[in-house]
ZAPADO-50813 format. One line per field, with one value per residue (C-alpha): residue number from 1; residue in one letter; x, y, z. Coordinates in steps of 0.25 Angstrom, whole numbers, plus 2048, in hexadecimal, padded with zeros to 3 digits. Example, Ala and Ser with C-alpha at 12.3 -4.5 7.8 and 13.67 -1.06 7.14 Angstrom:
2
fikol: (1,2)
vexdo: (A,S)
px: (831,837)
py: (7EE,7FC)
pz: (81F,81D)
This chain:
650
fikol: (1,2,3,4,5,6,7,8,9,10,11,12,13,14,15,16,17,18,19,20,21,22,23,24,25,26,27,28,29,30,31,32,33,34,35,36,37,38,39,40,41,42,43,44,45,46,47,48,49,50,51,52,53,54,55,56,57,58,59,60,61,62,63,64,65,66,67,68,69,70,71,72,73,74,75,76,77,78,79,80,81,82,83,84,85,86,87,88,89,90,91,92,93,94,95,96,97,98,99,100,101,102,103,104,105,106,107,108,109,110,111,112,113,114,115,116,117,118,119,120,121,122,123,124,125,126,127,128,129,130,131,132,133,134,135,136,137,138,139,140,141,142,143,144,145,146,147,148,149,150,151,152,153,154,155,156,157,158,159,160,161,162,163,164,165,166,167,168,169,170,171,172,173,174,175,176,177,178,179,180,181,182,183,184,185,186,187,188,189,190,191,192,193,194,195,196,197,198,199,200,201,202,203,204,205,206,207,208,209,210,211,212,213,214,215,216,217,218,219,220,221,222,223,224,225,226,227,228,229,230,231,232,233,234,235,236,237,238,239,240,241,242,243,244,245,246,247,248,249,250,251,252,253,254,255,256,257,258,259,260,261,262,263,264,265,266,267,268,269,270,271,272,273,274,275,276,277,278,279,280,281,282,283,284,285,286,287,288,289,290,291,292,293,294,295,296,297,298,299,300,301,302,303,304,305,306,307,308,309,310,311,312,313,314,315,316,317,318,319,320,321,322,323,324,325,326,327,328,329,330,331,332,333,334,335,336,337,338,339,340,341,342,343,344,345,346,347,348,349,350,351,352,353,354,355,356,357,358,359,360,361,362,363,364,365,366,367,368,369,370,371,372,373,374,375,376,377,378,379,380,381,382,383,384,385,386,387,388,389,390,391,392,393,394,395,396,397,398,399,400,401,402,403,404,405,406,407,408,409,410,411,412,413,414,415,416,417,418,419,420,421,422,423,424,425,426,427,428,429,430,431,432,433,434,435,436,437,438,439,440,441,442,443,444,445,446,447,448,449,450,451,452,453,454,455,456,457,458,459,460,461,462,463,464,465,466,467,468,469,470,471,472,473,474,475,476,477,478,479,480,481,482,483,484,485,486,487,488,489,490,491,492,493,494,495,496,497,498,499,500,501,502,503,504,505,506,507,508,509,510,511,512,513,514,515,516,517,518,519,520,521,522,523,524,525,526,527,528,529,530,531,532,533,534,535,536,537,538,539,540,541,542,543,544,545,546,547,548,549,550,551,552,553,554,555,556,557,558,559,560,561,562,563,564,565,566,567,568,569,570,571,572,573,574,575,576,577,578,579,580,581,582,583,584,585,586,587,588,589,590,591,592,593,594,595,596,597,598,599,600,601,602,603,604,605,606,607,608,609,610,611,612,613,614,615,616,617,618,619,620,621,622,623,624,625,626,627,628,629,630,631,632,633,634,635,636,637,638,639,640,641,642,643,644,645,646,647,648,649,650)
vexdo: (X,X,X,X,X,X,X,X,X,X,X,X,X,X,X,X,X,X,X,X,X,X,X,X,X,X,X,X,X,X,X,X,X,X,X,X,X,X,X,X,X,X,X,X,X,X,X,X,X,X,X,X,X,X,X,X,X,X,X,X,X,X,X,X,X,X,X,X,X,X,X,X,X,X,X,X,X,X,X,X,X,X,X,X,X,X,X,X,X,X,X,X,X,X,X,X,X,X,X,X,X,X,X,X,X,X,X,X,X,X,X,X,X,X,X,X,X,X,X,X,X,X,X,X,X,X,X,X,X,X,X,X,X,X,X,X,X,X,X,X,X,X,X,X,X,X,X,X,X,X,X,X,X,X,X,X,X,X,X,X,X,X,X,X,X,X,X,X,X,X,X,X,X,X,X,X,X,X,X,X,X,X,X,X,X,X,X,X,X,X,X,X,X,X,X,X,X,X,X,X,X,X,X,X,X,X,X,X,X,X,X,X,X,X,X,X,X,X,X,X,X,X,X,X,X,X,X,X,X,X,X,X,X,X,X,X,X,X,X,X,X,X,X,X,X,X,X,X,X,X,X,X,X,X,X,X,X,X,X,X,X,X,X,X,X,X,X,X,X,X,X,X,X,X,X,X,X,X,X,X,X,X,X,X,X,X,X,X,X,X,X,X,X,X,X,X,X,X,X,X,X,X,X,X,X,X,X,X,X,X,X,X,X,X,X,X,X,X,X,X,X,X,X,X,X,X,X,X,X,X,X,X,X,X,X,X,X,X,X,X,X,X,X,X,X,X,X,X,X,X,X,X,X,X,X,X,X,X,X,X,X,X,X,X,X,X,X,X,X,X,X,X,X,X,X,X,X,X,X,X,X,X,X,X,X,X,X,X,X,X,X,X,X,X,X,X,X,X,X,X,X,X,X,X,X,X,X,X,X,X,X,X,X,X,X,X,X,X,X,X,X,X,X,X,X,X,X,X,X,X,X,X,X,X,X,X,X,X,X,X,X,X,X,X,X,X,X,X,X,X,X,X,X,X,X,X,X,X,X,X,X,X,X,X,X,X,X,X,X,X,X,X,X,X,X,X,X,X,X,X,X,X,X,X,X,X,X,X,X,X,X,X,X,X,X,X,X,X,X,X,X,X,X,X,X,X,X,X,X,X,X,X,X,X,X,X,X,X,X,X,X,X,X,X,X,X,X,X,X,X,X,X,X,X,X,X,X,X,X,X,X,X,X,X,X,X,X,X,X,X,X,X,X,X,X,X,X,X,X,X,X,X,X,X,X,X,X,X,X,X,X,X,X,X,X,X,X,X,X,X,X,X,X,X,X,X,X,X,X,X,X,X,X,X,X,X,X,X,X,X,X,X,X,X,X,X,X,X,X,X,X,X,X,X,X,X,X,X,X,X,X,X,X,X,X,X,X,X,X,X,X,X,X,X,X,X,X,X,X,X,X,X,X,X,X,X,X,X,X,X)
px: (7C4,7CC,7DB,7D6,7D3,7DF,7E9,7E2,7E1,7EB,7E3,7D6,7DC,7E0,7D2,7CC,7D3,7D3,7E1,7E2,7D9,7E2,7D9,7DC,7EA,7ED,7E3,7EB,7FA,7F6,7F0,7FE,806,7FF,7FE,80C,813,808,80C,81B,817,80F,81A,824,81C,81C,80F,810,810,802,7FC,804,801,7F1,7EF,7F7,7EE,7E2,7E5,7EA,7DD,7D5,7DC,7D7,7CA,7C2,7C9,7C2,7B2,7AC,7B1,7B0,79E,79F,7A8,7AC,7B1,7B8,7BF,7C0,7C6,7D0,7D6,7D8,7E1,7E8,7E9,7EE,7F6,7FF,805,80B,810,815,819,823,828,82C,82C,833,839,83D,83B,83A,82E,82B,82D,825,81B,81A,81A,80E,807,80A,807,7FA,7F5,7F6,7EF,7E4,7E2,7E3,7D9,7CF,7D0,7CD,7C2,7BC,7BD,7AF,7B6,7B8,7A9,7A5,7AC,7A6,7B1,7B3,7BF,7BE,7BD,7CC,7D2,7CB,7D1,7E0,7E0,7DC,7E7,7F2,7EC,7EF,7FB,801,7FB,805,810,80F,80F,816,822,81D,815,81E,81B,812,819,817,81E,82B,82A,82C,836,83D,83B,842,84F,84E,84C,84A,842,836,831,82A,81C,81E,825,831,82C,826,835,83B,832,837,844,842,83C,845,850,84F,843,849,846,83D,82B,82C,835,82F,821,824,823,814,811,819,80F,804,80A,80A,7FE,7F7,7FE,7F9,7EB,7E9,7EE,7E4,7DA,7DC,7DC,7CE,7C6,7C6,7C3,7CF,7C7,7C7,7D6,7D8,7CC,7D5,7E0,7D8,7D3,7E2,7E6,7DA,7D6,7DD,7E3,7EC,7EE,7F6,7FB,802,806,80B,817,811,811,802,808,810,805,7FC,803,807,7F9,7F6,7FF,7FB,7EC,7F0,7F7,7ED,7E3,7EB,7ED,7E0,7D7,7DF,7E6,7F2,7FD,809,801,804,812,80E,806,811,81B,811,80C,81A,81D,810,814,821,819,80E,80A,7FC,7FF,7FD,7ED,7EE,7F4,7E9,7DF,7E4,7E5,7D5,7D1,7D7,7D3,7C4,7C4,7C2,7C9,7D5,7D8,7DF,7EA,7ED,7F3,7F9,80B,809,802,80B,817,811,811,81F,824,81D,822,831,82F,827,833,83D,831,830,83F,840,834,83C,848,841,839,82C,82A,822,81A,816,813,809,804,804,807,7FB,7F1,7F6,7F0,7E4,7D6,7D2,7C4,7CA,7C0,7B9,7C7,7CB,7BC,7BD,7CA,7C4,7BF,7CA,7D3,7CA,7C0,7B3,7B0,7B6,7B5,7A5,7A9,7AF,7A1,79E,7A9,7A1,799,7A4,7A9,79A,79E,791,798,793,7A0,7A9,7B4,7AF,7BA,7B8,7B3,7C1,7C5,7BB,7BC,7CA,7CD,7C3,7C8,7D7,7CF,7C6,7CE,7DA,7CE,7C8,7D2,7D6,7C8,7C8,7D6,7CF,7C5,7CE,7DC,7E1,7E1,7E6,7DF,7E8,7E7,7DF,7E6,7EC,7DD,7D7,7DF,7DA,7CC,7D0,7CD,7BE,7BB,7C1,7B6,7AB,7B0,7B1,7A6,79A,791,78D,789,783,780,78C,795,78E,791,79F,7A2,79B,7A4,7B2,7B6,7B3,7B8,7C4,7C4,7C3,7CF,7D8,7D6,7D7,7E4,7EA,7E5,7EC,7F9,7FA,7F8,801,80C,80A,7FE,7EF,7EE,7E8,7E9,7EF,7F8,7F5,7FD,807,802,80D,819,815,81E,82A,833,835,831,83D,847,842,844,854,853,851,85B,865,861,860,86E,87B,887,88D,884,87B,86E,861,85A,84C,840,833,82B,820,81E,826,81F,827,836,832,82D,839,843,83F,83F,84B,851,84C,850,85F,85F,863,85C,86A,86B,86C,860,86B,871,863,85A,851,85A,85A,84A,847,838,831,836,841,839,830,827,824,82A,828,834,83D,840,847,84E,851,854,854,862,868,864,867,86D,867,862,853,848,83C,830,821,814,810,814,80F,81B,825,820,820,82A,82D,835,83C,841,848,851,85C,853,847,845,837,82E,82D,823,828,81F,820,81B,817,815,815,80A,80C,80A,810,814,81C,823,831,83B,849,84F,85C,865,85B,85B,852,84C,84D,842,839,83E,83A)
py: (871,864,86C,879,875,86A,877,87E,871,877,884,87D,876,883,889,87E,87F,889,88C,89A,896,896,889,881,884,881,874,86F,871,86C,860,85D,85D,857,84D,84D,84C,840,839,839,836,82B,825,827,81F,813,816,80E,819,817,818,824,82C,829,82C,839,83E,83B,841,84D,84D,84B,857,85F,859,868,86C,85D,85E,866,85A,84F,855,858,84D,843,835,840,845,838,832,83E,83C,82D,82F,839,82F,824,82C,831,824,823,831,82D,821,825,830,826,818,81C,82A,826,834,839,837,845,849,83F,842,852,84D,844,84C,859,851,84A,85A,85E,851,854,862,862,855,85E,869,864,85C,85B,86B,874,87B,86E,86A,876,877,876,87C,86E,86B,85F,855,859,85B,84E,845,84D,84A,83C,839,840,839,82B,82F,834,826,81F,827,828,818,814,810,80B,7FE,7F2,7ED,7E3,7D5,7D8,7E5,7E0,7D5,7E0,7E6,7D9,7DB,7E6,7E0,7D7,7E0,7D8,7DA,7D2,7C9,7BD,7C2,7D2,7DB,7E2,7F0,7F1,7EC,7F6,801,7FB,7FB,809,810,807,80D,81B,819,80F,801,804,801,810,80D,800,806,815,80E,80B,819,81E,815,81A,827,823,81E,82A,833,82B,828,839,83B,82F,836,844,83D,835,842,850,851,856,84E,840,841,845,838,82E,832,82F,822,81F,825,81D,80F,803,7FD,80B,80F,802,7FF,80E,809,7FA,7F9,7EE,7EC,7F0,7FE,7FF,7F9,802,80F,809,805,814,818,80F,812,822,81F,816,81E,829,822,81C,827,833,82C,830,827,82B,826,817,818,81C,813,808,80B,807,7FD,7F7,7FD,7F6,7E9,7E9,7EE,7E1,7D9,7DB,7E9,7E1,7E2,7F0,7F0,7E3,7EE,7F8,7ED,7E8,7F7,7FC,7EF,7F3,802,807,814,80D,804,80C,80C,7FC,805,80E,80C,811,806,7FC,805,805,7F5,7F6,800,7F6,7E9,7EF,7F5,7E9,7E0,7DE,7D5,7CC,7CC,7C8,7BD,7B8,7B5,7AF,7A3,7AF,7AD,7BA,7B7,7A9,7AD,7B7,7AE,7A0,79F,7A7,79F,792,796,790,796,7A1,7A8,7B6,7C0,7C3,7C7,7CE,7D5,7D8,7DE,7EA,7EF,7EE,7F5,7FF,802,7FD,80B,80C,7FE,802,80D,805,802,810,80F,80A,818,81E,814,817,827,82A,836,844,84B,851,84D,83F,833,831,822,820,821,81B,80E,80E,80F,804,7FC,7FE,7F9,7EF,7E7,7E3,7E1,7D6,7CF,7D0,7CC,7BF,7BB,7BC,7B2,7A7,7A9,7B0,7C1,7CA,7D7,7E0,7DA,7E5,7F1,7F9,7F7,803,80D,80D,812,81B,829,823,820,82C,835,82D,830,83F,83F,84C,842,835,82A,821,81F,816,822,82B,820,81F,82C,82E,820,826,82F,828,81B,823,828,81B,813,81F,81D,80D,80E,816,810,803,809,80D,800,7FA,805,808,7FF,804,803,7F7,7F0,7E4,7E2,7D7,7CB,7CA,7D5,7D6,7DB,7E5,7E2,7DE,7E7,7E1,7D1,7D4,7D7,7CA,7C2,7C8,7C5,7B6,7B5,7BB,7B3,7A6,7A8,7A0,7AA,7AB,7A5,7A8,7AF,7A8,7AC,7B0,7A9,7AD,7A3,7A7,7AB,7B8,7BF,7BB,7BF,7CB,7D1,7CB,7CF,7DF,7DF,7D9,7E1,7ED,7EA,7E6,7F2,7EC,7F6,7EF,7EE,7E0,7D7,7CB,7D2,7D6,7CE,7CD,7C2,7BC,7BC,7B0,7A8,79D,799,792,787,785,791,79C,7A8,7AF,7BA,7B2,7A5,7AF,7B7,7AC,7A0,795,790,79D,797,789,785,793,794,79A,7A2,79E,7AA,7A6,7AD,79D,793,787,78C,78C,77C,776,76A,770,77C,773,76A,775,777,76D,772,77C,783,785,78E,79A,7A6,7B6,7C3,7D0,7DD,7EB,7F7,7EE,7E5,7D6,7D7,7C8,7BA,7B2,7A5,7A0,794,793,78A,784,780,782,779,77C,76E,770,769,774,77E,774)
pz: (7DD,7E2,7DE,7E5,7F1,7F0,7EF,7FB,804,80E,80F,811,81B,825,822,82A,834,83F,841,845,852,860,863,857,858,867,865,85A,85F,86D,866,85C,869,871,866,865,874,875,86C,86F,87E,87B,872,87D,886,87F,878,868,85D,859,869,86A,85D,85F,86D,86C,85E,864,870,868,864,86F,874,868,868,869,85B,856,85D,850,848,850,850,840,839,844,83A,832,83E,844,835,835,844,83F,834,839,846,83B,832,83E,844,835,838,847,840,837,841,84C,846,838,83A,848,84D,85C,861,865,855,851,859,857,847,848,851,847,83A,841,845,837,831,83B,83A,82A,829,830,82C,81E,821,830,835,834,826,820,823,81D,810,804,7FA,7F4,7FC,806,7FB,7F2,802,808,7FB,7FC,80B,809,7FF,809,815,80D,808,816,81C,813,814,824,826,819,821,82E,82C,828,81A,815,811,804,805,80C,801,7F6,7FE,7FD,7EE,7ED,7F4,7E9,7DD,7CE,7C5,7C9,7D4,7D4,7DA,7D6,7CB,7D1,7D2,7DF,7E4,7DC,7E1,7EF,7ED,7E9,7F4,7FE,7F8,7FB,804,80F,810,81B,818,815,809,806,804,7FE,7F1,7F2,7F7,7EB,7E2,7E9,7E5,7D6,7D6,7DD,7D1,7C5,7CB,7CD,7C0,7B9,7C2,7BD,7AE,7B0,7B8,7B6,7C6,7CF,7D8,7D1,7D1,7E2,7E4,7DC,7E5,7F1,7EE,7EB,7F9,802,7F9,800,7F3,7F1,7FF,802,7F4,7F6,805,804,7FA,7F0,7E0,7E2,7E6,7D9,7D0,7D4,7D1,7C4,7C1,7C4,7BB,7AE,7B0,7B0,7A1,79C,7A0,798,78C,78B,78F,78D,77E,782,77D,786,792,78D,790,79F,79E,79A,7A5,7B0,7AB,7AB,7B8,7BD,7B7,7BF,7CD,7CA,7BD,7C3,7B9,7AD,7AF,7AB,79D,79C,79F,794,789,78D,78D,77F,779,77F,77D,76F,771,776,76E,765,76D,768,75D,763,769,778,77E,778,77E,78B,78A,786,792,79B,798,797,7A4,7AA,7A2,7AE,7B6,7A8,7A7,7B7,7B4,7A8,7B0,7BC,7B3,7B2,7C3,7C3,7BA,7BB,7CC,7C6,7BD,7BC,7CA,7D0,7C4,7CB,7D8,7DF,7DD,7E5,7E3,7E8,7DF,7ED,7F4,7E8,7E6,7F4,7F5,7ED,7F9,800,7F6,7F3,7FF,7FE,7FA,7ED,7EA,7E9,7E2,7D6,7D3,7CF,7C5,7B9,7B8,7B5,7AA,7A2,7A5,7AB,7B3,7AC,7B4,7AD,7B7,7B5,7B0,7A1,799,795,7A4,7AA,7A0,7A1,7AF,7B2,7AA,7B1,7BD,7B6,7B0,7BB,7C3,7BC,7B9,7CA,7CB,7C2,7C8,7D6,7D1,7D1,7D7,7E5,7E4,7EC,7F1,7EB,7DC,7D8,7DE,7D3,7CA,7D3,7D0,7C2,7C6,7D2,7C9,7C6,7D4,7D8,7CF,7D5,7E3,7DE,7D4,7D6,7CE,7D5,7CA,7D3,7E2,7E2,7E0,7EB,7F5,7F2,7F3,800,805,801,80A,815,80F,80D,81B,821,817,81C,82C,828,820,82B,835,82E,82C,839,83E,834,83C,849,84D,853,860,867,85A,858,84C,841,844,83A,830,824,82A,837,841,839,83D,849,846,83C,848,84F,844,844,851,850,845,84D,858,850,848,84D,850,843,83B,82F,833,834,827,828,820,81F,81E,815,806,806,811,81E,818,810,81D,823,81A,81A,829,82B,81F,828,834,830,829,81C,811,807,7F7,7F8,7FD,7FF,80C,811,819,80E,80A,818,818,80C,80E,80D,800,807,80C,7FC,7FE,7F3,7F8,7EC,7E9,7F6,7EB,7E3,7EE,7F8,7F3,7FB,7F8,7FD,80C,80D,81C,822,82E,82F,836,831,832,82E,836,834,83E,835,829,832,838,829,828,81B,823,82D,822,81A,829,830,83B,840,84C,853,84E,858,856,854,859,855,858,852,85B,866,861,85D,84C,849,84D,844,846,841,842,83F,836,834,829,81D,814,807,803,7F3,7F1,7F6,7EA,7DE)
């Protein structure tokens, strides 16, 4: 059922909708160019992108409003949810057409407008028009999940280059303009993967990010095919991809370039293997298996509770401990550490400074009862819809389920335990040490085939299960118009909005330039420049140095002759800066001049700072704006003649 009517999506579509009518046809063109010469008119009189492309759509669609009455009387939040994301989705479009593309207004506008039409026009045709609502060939379910999953997918892709990256993004990319073979806090492969897509994809957010939409990718692949293995349902397999296209853990994790991005498509990856060899006895799987587990180890060592997992299941499960006699696992284990070898070999040369932080450092740390935070941020990773829904899970672990299409006991005791496991272990952490949200990310993805039955599931074990089902499509629904409506903030703003006052990095582009302003205003004729300092654990000249790398245009080999050199932080004056001690020594600065950055006043008033100068300047405040809105204030001081007191290295 769900392949058919997939293959014959396109001519479902035109029979819902009345083409060959005179009405139809004059109200929809009148509409796209209406749209269209509005939109460039507005933009030319000054109106911001994101004014300008609403008040045109809507009034295209005002304009059109007779074609919409039916709808609006039988399903109005459907038609209301569907004018929202094309809304949202096209100031992406709009986005990239005048903001990154840099095309005439008049083009870019005839493009969006087109592009939005046919959105629209195929959204309700397929779901909103009288045929739709009286269709009962078992079509709307395999066409509403497709369309979800390309919706998500077009979401990403429309606004992966316009919003500036997240601190931690821009200190990745400073990874990369420092490749080794390991880091103090990370592996290296989330700088590889970087410099990778930066290389042939620009140093632009664009090329920056395309590495995490690829893992998505990777993961999507690896998560359909463990799908198709654990149900006989074509269905099963197009629910797992939605849940990966809408849950908020995936959706960002495939948007934001971070080592989660990469651990999760790794983790994907192993878990399809294992669940190969395990399930399926099917020795060759191992060696799969093997290569991302070491690929895993060298996106995050957090990879390591996977392999953990397979040695507590084998040891457990009868029918799998024969494979404590059998080669494969042990060549996996083999694979892995070789390819996992370049970290212990980088760890090994640096006095093991990745691992003790890991380690011993964070063990050191004070007590923190986090298990709250870290219990609660399951709804925030996976919606308060599915999070419920992991309750349902156990029926499927005691195979209750009489439907042939129903995942196995092997499957269902397996992938659990994928999940169960890691999560303890986060759990128990949490009891006593800080957590982090994210921690338990990549443990999802292990059971997204089981609760994509129970979403799809003819047989409903328990009340539970109803509910969740009737919850998901609206929950789905409602994350979409919120991740949009998110991402276009994050780009062009929402009108009569006010931005978050120094929110990561937005705005940068244009706090960047002031920066260069003040050090060309604060440099001697002929004299050294002013070096930049960001005055806070890494997050200040890691934003600082990709901006000011962008806007000198100096995408070089060599990170010495860029401004990422130039952009050094707190360590200079005893801080821990954690990658900067290794990049910027402090002795490489001595007698420089300085321009201290901090959001903080109080940093930059510390005795400490002053006495690392000959002399200080005032501290004087920075603004900045985005899309004509203020998004920031920060403070700086110069400094003159830098001393670096030894005694604050010891």
């Amino acid at each position: 059922m769900g392949h058919m009517s997939l293959r014959f999506l396109p001519q479902l579509l035109l029979s819902r909708l009345p083409l060959d009518k005179p009405a139809f046809q004059v109200a929809v063109l009148a509409g796209l160019l209406l749209d269209a010469v509005l939109l460039a008119l507005l933009y030319e009189k000054q109106f911001d992108l994101a004014s300008a492309h609403m008040l045109s759509y809507l009034s295209a669609l005002a304009a059109g409003s007779f074609l919409l009455f039916p709808a609006l009387r039988r399903k109005p939040f459907q038609l209301l949810a569907l004018i929202l994301l094309i809304l949202l989705l096209r100031g992406g479009i709009i986005g990239v057409f005048v903001l990154l593309l840099q095309w005439p207004i008049v083009v870019a506008a005839l493009l969006t407008a087109l592009t939005s039409a046919l959105l629209f026009w195929a959204g309700y045709g397929l779901f909103i028009s009288p045929a739709a609502a009286s269709d009962d060939s078992g079509n709307q379910t395999p066409a509403f999940v497709v369309s979800v999953v390309i919706y998500a997918l077009l979401l990403r892709l429309a606004y992966l280059g316009l919003p500036e990256l997240f601190f931690e993004e821009a200190y990745y990319w400073n990874y990369s303009r420092h490749l080794d073979t390991g880091y103090l806090d990370h592996p290296p492969l989330v700088a590889w993967l970087i410099a990778l897509f930066t290389w042939f994809a620009g140093s632009d957010e664009f090329g920056v990010r395309l590495g995490s939409l690829f893992c998505w990718g990777l993961a999507a692949v690896y998560t359909f095919l463990l799908a198709r293995d654990v149900s006989s349902s074509p269905l099963v397999s197009l629910w797992s991809l939605t849940l990966l296209a809408v849950l908020p853990v995936f959706f960002f994790t495939g948007f934001i370039m971070t080592p989660d991005a990469l651990l999760i498509a790794c983790w994907s990856a192993t878990v399809f293997y294992l669940h190969r060899a395990l399930v399926h006895d099917q020795g060759f799987a191992w060696l799969g298996a093997g290569v991302f587990i070491g690929l895993g180890m060298l996106a995050k060592y957090t990879m390591a509770l996977l392999p953990l997992t397979v040695i507590l299941y084998v040891l457990y499960d009868r029918d799998a401990r024969k494979w404590l006699f059998r080669y494969e696992p042990y060549l996996a284990a083999a694979i892995a550490m070789l390819l996992f070898s370049p970290v212990i070999a980088w760890n090994l040369e640096h006095d093991w400074a990745s691992f003790s932080y890991q380690s011993v450092e964070r063990a050191r740390g004070s007590f923190h009862f986090d298990l709250p935070k870290q219990l609660g941020s399951i709804l925030l990773l996976l919606t308060p819809t599915i999070a419920v829904a992991l309750f349902a899970l156990p029926a499927l672990a005691l195979n209750t389920q009489t439907s042939s299409a129903a995942p196995g006991r092997g499957s269902n005791r397996l992938l659990l335990a994928f999940m169960l496991v890691p999560l303890a272990i986060f759990l128990l952490l949490s009891v006593g040490r800080e957590s982090k949200y994210y921690w338990t990310a990549p443990v999802w993805i292990s059971v997204v085939p089981l609760l994509a039955y129970l979403l799809c599931s003819s047989q409903d074990t328990s009340r539970l299960q109803s509910a969740v089902k009737r919850a998901w499509p609206p929950t789905i629904l409602i994350f979409l118009v919120g991740y949009a409506a998110i991402l276009h903030y994050w780009s062009l703003g929402l009108p009569a909005v006010a931005y978050r006052q120094n929110f990561h990095l937005l705005g940068w582009h244009g706090f960047a330039g002031q920066i260069e302003q003040l050090v060309d205003e604060n440099t001697p004729p002929g004299g050294q420049r002013l070096l930049v300092v960001g005055m806070d654990r890494h997050k200040l000249a890691s934003g600082l140095g990709y901006y000011r790398s962008r806007l000198e245009n100096a995408d070089r080999d060599s990170a010495a002759s860029t401004p990422v050199a130039e952009t050094p932080s707190s360590h200079l004056f005893g801080s821990n800066s954690l990658m900067y001690r290794f990049w910027s020594p402090y002795t490489n600065y001595i007698g420089r001049d300085m321009i201290l950055i901090s959001d903080k006043s109080r940093i930059l008033e510390k005795d400490y700072v002053a006495r690392q100068f000959d002399r200080v300047g005032e501290i004087r405040t920075i603004t900045y704006d985005k899309n004509s809105r203020q998004a920031g204030t920060y403070y700086y001081r110069l400094g003159y003649g830098y001393r670096g007191n030894e005694k604050l290295f010891r």
